[in-house]
N, C-alpha and C positions, 0 to 999 in steps of 0.2 A: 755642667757649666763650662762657657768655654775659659780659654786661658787669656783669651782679652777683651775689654770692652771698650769702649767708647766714655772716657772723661775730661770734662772740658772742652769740646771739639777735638779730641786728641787719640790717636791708638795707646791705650795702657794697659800692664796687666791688670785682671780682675781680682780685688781686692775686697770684694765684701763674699760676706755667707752668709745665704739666706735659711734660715733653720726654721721648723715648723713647731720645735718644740725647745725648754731647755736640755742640756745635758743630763742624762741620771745621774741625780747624786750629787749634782751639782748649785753651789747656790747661785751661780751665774755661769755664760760663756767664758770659755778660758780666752778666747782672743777678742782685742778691738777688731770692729769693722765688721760684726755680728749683727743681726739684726731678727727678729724675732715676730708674730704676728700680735698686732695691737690687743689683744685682752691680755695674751702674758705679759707684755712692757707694761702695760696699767698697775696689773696684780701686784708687779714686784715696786713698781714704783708708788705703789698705795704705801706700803709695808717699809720705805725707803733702801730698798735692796734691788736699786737699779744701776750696774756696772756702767763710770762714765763710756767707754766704746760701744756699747750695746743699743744699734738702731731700732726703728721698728719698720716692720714690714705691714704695709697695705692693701687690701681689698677694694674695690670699686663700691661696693656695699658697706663700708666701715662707714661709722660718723666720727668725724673728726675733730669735733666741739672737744671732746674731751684731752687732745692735744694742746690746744691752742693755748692755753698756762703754763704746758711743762717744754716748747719747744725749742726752750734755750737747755735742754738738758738731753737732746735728742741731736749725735753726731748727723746721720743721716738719715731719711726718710727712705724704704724702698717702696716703690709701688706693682703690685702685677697685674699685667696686664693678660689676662686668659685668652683673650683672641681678641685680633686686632680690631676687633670691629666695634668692642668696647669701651665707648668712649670718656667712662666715667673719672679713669684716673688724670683726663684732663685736667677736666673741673678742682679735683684733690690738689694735683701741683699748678694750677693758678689761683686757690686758694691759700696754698701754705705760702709760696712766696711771692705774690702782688699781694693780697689782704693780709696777711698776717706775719708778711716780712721774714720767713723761716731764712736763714744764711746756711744753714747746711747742704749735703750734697743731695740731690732729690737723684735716685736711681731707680729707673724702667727697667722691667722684667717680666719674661715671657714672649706669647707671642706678637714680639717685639721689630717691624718691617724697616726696610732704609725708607721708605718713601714717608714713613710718621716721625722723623725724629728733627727734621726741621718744624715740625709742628709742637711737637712736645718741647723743643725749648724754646720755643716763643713763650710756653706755657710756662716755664721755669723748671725743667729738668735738664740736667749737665750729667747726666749721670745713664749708659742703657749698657744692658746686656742684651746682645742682637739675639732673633734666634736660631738656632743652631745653623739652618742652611742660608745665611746672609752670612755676604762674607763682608769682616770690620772695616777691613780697608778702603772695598768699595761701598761701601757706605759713609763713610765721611766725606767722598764728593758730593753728598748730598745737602752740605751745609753751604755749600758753594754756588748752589741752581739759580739763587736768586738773589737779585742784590737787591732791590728793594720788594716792602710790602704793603697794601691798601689797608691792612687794618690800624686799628690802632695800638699801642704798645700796651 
């Protein structure tokens, strides 16, 4: 991962961790800004042993019905994107936040281009981890290409 991302149209350090599992041994992450793939956030939050800081992490194949009651209990969404050509985690973060109003941070990761990230926050993501050979900086010129857009909001 690198050492900064892109938050809020802004150069930041990177502050979430993407984990595939919990800790051994562990009943939760030890840090906020964790996030986790959605059956384990479920599991624990069935049992109510879900650490407020602890995000969940997304697939393009996840269903997300089962978010949509707990997503005031959900700091951040992360989504991945496996290769760019994927477009499903659109559809996810213009669902969480135009239908379903989610106010947390929606964070893109993986194979992650400057040329999609004016698109993904139209869609409602503030939140990428570029990937590795994009470099942050020049990417965030990329919010700037265009001053207006033909679709609608």
């Amino acid at each position: 991962m690198a050492p900064d991302m892109i938050l809020n149209g802004k150069r930041a350090p990177a502050i979430f961790q993407l984990l595939e599992d919990w800790p051994a041994g562990a009943d939760s992450p030890s840090d906020e800004n964790v996030a986790v793939p959605l059956a384990l956030w479920l599991a624990r939050h069935d049992k109510g042993n879900t650490p407020d800081g602890t995000g969940v992490n997304l697939e393009g194949d996840d269903d997300l019905a089962a978010l949509k009651p707990v997503l005031g209990h959900i700091p951040f969404i992360a989504l991945h994107l496996p290769k760019f050509t994927d477009g499903r985690i659109f559809s996810h973060a213009s669902r969480l936040r135009r239908l379903w109003d989610y106010q947390g941070t929606i964070l893109v990761h993986g194979d992650v281009l400057r040329d999609q990230l004016v698109y993904l926050s139209r869609c409602g993501v503030n939140g990428f981890y570029m990937r590795e050979d994009q470099d942050v900086e020049a990417s965030l010129a990329a919010f700037s290409l265009f001053a207006e857009f033909y679709q609608y909001d």
